[in-house]
C-alpha positions in Angstrom: 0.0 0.0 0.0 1.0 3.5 -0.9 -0.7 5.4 2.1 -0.9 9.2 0.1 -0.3 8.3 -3.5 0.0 12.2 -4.9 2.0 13.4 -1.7 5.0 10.4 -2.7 4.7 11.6 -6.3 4.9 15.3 -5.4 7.8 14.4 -2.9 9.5 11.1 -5.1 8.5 11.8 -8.4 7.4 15.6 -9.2 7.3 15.5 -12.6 4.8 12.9 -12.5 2.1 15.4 -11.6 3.0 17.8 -14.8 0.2 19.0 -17.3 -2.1 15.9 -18.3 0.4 12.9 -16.8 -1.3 9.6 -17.0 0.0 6.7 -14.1 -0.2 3.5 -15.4 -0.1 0.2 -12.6 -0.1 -3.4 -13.5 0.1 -5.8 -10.8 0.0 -9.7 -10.4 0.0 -11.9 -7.5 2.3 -15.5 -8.8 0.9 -14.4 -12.5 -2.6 -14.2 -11.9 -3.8 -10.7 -11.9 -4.0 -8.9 -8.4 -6.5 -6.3 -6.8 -5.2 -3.0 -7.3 -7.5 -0.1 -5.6 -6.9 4.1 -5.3 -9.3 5.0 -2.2 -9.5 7.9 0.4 -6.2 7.4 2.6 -8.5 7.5 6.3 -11.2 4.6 4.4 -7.9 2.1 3.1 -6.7 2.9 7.3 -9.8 1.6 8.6 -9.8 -1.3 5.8 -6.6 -2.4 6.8 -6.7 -2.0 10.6 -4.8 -5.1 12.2 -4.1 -6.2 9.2 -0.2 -7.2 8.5 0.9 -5.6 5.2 3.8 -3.5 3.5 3.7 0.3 3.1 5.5 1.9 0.3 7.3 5.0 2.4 9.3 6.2 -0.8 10.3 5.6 -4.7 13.5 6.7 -6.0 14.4 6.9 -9.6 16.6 4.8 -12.1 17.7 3.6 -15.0 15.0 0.9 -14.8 13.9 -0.5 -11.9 12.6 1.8 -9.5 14.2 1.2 -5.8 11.3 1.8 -3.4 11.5 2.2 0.9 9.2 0.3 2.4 7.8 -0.1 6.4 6.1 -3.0 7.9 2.9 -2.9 9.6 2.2 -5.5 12.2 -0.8 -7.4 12.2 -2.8 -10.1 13.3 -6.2 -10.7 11.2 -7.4 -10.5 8.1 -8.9 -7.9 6.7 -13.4 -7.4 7.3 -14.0 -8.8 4.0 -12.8 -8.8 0.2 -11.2 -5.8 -1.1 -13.6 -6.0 -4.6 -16.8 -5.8 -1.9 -16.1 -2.5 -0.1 -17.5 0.7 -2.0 -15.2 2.9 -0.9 -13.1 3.0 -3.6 -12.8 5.9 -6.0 -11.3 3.9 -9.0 -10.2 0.1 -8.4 -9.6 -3.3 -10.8 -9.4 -7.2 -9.8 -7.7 -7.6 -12.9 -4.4 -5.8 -11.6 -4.9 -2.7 -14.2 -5.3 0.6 -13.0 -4.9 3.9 -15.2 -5.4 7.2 -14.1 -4.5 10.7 -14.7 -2.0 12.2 -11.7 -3.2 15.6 -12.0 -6.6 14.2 -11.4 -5.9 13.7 -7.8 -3.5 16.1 -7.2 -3.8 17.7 -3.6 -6.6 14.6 -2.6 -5.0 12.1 0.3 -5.5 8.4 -1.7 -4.1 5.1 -0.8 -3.0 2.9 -3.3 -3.1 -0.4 -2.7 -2.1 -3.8 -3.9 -3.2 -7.0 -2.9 -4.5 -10.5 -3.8 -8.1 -10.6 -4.9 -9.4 -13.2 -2.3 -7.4 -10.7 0.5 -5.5 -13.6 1.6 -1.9 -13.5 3.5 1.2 -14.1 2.3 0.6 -12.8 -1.5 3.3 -11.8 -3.5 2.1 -9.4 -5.0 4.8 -7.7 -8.3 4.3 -5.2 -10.7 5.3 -2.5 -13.2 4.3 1.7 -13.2 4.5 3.5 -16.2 4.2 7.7 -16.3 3.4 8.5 -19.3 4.2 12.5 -19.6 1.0 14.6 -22.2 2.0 17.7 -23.7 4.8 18.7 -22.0 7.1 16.2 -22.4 9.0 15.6 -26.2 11.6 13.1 -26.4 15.0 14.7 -27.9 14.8 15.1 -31.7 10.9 15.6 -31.9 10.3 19.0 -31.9 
């Protein structure tokens, strides 16, 4: 889980909220597609309350694969119920795709989050994150 998605792209990634910036996520749990869920940050708290999971703290930037910081949370249960059945959500996929535009959330506290479909422990979850610059962004020779 990424507990304030635009705040770690405003602080990790700043470009990634310029002009009309599109975030693509695509994630997968042992190769079968994965739950992948942007949702108020205080809704995905309550969600995940005493549940045991990984936070994504920070993202820094590379050649290719992106090194990321992450922190443990401790806990004991499982979460109230399948992450496809709350309505919370603002924009969410059980087929591990998500697409959105970054300025289109700009300044609103979401959570990202990852997991397996049937919300069961000990997923592992992988994936890939695309930013996908519009309009202000022309790669060197196409002007």
């Amino acid at each position: 889980m990424i507990p304030d998605i635009d705040e770690l792209l405003r602080t990790d990634l700043p470009f990634a909220r310029a002009g009309r910036t599109t975030v693509r996520i695509a994630v997968s749990d042992r190769l079968v597609p994965a739950f992948v869920g942007l949702a108020p940050t205080a809704a995905v708290a309550g969600y995940l309350a005493g549940v045991a999971h990984m936070e994504i703290v920070g993202v820094g930037v590379s050649g290719s694969a992106l090194p990321v910081t992450v922190s443990t949370v401790d806990g004991d249960g499982p979460p109230p119920s399948l992450p496809g059945q709350q309505t919370f959500w603002t924009s969410a996929s059980l087929k591990g795709l998500l697409h959105w535009s970054a300025g289109s959330i700009r300044g609103q506290h979401l959570a990202l989050v990852l997991m397996g479909v049937d919300a069961s422990a000990g997923v592992a979850i992988s994936g890939r994150a695309a930013v996908s610059p519009a309009g202000w962004y022309r790669p060197p020779g196409r002007w």
